[in-house]
TITORGU-946432 format. One line per 10 residues: number of its first residue (from 1); their letters; for each residue x, y, z of C-alpha. Coordinates in pm, 1 decimal. Each point is the difference from the previous one (the first is absolute). Example, Ala and Ser with C-alpha at 12.3 -4.5 7.8 and 13.67 -1.06 7.14 Angstrom:
<rs>
1 = AS = 1230.0:-450.0:780.0 | 137.0:344.0:-66.0
</rs>
This chain:
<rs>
1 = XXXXXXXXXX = -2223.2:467.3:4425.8 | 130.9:-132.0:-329.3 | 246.3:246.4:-174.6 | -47.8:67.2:-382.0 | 225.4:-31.9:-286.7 | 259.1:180.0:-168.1 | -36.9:-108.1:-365.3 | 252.5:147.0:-199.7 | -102.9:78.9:-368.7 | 203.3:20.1:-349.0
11 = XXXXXXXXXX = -143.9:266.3:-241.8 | 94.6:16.2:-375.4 | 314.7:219.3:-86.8 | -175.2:122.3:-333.8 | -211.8:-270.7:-178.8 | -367.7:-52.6:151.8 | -38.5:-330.7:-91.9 | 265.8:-85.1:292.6 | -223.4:28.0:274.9 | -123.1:-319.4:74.4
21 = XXXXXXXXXX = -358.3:-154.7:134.1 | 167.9:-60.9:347.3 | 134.5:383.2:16.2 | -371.9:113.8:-54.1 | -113.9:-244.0:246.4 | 231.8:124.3:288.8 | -101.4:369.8:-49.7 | -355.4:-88.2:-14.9 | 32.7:-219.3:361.0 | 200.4:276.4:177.0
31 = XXXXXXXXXX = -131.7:240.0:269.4 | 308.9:233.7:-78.0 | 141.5:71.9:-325.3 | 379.0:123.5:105.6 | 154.4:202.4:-337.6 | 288.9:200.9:-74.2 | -238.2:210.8:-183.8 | -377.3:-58.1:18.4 | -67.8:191.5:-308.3 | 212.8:-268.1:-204.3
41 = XXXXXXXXXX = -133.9:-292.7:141.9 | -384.4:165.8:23.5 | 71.7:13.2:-396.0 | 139.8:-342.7:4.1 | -318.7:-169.2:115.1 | -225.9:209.6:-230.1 | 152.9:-103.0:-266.4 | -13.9:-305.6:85.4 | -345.7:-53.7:96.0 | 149.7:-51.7:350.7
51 = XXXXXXXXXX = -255.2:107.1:282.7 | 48.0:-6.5:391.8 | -160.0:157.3:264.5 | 340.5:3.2:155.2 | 137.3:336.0:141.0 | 338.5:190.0:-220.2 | 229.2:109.9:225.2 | 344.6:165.2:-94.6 | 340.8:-187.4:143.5 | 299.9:91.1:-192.7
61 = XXXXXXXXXX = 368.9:135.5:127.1 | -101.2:344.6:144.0 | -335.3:-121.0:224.1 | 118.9:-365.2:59.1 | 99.2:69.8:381.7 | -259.7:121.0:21.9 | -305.3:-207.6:-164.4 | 150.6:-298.6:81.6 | -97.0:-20.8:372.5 | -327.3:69.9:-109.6
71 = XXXXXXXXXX = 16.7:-303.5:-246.8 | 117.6:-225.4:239.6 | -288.5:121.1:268.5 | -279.7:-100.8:-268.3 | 198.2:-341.0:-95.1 | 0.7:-69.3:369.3 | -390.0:70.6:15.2 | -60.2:-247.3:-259.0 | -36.9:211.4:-306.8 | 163.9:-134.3:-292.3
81 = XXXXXXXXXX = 269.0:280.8:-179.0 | 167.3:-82.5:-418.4 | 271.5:210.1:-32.5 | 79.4:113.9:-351.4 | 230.0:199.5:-169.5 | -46.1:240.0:-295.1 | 177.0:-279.1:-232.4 | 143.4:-350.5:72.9 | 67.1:-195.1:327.4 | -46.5:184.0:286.9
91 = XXXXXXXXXX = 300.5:30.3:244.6 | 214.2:29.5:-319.2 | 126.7:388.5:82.8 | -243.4:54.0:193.7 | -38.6:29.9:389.6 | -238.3:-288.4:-38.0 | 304.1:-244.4:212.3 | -50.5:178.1:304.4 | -390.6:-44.0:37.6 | 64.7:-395.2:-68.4
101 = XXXXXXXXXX = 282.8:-10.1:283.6 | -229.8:124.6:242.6 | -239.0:-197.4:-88.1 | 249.6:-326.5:16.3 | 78.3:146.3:347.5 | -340.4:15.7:121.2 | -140.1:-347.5:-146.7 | -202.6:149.1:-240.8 | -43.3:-210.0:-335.7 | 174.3:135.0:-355.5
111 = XXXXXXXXXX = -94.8:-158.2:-294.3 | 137.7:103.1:-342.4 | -231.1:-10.2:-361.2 | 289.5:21.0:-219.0 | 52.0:156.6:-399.7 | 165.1:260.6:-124.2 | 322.1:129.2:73.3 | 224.8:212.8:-216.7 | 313.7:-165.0:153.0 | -69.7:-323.8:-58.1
121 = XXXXXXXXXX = -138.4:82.6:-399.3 | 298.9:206.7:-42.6 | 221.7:-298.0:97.7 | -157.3:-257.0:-219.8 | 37.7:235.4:-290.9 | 336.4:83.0:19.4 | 171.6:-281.9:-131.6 | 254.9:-8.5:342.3 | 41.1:-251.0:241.6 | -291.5:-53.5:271.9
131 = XXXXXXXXXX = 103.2:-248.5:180.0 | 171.6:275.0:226.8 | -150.7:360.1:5.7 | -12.7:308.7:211.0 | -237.9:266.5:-1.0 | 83.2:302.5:139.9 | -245.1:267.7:-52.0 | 48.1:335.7:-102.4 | 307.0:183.4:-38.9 | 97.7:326.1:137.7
141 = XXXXXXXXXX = -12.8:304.4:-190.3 | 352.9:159.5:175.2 | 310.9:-157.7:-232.2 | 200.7:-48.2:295.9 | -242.2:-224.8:191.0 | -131.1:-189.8:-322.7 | 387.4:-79.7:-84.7 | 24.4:-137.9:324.0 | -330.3:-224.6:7.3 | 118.8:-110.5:-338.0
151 = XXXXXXXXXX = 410.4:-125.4:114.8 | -151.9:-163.6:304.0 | -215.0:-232.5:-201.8 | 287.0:-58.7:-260.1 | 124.4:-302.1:168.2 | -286.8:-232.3:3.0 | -52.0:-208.7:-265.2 | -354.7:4.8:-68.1 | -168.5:184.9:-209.7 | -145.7:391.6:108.8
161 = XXXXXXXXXX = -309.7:145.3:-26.2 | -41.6:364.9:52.3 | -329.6:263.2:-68.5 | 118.4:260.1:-188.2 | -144.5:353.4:-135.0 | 18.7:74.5:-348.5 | 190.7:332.5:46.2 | 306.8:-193.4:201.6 | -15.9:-324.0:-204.3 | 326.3:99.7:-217.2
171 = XXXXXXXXXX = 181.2:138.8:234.4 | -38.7:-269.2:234.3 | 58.9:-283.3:-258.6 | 380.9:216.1:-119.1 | 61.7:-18.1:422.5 | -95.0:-339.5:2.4 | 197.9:-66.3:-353.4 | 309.1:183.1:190.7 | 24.7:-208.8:330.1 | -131.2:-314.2:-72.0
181 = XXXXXXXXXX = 108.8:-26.6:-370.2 | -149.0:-166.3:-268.6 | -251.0:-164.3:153.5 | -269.7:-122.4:-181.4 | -365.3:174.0:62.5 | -357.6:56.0:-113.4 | -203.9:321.4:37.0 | -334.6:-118.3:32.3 | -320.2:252.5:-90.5 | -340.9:47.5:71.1
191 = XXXXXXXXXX = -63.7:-348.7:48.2 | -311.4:-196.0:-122.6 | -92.6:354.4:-102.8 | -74.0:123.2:-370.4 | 311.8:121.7:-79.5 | 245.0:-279.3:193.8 | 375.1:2.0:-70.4 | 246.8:-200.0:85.0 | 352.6:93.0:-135.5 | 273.0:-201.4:73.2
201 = XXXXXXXXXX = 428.2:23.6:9.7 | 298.4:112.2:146.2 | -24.2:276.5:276.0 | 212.4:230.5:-177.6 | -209.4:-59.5:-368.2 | -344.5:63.6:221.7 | 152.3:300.7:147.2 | 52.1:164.3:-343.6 | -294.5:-98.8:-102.0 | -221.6:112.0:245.5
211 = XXXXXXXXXX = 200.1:369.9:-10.1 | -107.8:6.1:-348.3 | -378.5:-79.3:18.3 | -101.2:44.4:385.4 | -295.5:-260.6:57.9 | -337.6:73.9:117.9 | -156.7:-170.3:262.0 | 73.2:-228.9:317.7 | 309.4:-216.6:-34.2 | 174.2:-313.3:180.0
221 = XXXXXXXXXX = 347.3:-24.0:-57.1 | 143.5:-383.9:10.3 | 405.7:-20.5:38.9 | 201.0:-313.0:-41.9 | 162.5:-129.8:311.4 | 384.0:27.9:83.3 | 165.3:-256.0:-263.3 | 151.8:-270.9:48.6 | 333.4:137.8:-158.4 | -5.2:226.2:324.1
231 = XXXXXXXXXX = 127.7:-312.4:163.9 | 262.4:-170.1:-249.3 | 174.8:340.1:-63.9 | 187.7:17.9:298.7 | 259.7:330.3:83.0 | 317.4:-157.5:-180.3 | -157.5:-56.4:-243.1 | -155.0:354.5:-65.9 | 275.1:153.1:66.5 | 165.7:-199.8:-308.6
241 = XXXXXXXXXX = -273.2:73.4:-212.1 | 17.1:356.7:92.4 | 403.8:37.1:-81.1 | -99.1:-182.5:-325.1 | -271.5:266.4:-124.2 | 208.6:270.9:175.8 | 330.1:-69.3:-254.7 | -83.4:255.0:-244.8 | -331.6:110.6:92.4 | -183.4:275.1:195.8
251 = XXXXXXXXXX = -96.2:-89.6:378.3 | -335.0:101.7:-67.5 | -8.4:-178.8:-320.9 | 169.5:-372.9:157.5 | -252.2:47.0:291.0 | -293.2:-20.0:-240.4 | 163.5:-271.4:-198.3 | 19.9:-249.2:291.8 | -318.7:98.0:128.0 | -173.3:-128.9:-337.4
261 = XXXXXXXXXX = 227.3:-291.7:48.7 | -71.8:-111.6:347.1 | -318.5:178.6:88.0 | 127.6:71.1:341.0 | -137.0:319.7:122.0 | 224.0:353.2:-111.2 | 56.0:88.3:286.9 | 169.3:-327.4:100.5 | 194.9:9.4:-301.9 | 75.2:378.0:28.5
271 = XXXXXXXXXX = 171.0:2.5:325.3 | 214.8:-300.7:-76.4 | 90.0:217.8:-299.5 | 61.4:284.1:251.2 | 239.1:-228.8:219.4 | 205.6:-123.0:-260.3 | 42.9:398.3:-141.4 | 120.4:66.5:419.1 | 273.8:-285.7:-13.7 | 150.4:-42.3:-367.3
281 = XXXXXXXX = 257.7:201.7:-98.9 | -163.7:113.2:-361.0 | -318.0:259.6:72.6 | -237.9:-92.3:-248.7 | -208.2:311.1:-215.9 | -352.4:43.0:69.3 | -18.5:-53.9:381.1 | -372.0:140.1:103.7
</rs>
């Protein structure tokens, strides 16, 4: 017996006019609608005029394990299954990956109708590099892990891409600001949506900004890569910049000053700073 197909479908992220003739056609061929919600995507085709006699079943994070044997049963039976999620390309946060690996294992065909995605629309936006770029989903909501998913990324040099909630958007952007330095970024909202915003700057000038007037709505936050200064600014010659700022100046204060300087990340800077405080003779004021 000839398997079906796993056809994997983009949905718009906000405007309607995004979902494209192809998109309608897949949903309307399928035997098995898979959603992360069917309520969203049962209001997606209504609204746009899509009809199928297709059956909406739920596969998300919590029921994926599992659903997805169940999937793969009726793919092997010859049904055709689309797999959707509420907003974008599927397998984009999403446990979508895992379905399409098993199906890879088991010879069963994947095709992809692609459109929307937030990442990618964020990225074009932004006004940073994309010839290098790394997505990396959501981050955490404890400050200890999120400071750690943010310094293991701070050596690549490509540009970031994060989701981010509105109520965490400043605070992340002042971590960010305070171990990667002044990186350049864009907070990108509610795209292709009514009220889409796209504000642009250092990390540090968003940061303030966003504690001032907290945003509404979803957000993708795009970070410039490590830069190339990283490289050229080797430890001699930090550590001579540093005694330079340091003659007559606060540590805190000739920390910050070489950091807008260099853009190497503060933390970088701040334990060289730290170092040269342990072995010169003079003990500079304002130590942290």
């Amino acid at each position: 017996m000839t398997s079906g197909t796993l056809t994997l479908v983009a949905t718009p992220i906000g405007n309607l006019g995004d979902f494209p003739p192809r998109a309608a056609e897949a949903l309307a061929a399928a035997d098995i609608i898979a959603c992360e919600d069917t309520r969203v995507t049962r209001k997606l085709m209504t609204l746009t005029g899509t009809t199928s006699e297709a059956r909406l079943t739920a596969y998300h994070d919590h029921n994926g394990a599992t659903v997805r044997p169940w999937l793969l049963e009726q793919l092997a039976a010859g049904r055709n299954v689309a797999l959707v999620s509420d907003a974008g390309t599927p397998l984009i946060s999403d446990p979508g990956y895992k379905l399409v690996a098993a199906c890879r294992a088991r010879e069963i065909p994947v095709v992809a109708v692609p459109g929307p995605s937030a990442v990618l629309a964020a990225l074009a936006v932004s006004g940073l590099p994309t010839d290098r770029f790394f997505f990396a989903g959501f981050l955490t909501g404890s400050k200890s892990a999120r400071r750690e998913q943010i310094t293991e990324l701070a050596g690549l040099r490509a540009t970031l891409i994060w989701f981010e909630t509105p109520s965490r958007i400043a605070v992340s952007l002042a971590e960010m600001a305070d171990i990667l330095g002044p990186r350049q970024a864009a907070v990108t909202r509610e795209l292709t949506k009514l009220h889409e915003e796209v504000r642009c700057g250092r990390l540090d000038t968003l940061a303030a900004e966003m504690a001032a007037n907290r945003p509404k709505g979803e957000i993708v936050l795009v970070v410039g890569g490590r830069p190339d200064t990283d490289e050229e600014v080797d430890d001699a010659t930090l550590d001579a910049m540093l005694r330079a700022e340091l003659d007559g100046q606060r540590l805190r204060d000739a920390v910050r000053a070489v950091v807008e300087a260099t853009g190497l990340p503060r933390n970088r800077v701040y334990r060289a700073a730290l170092a040269l405080d342990a072995t010169d003779d003079r003990k500079w004021e304002g130590a942290e």
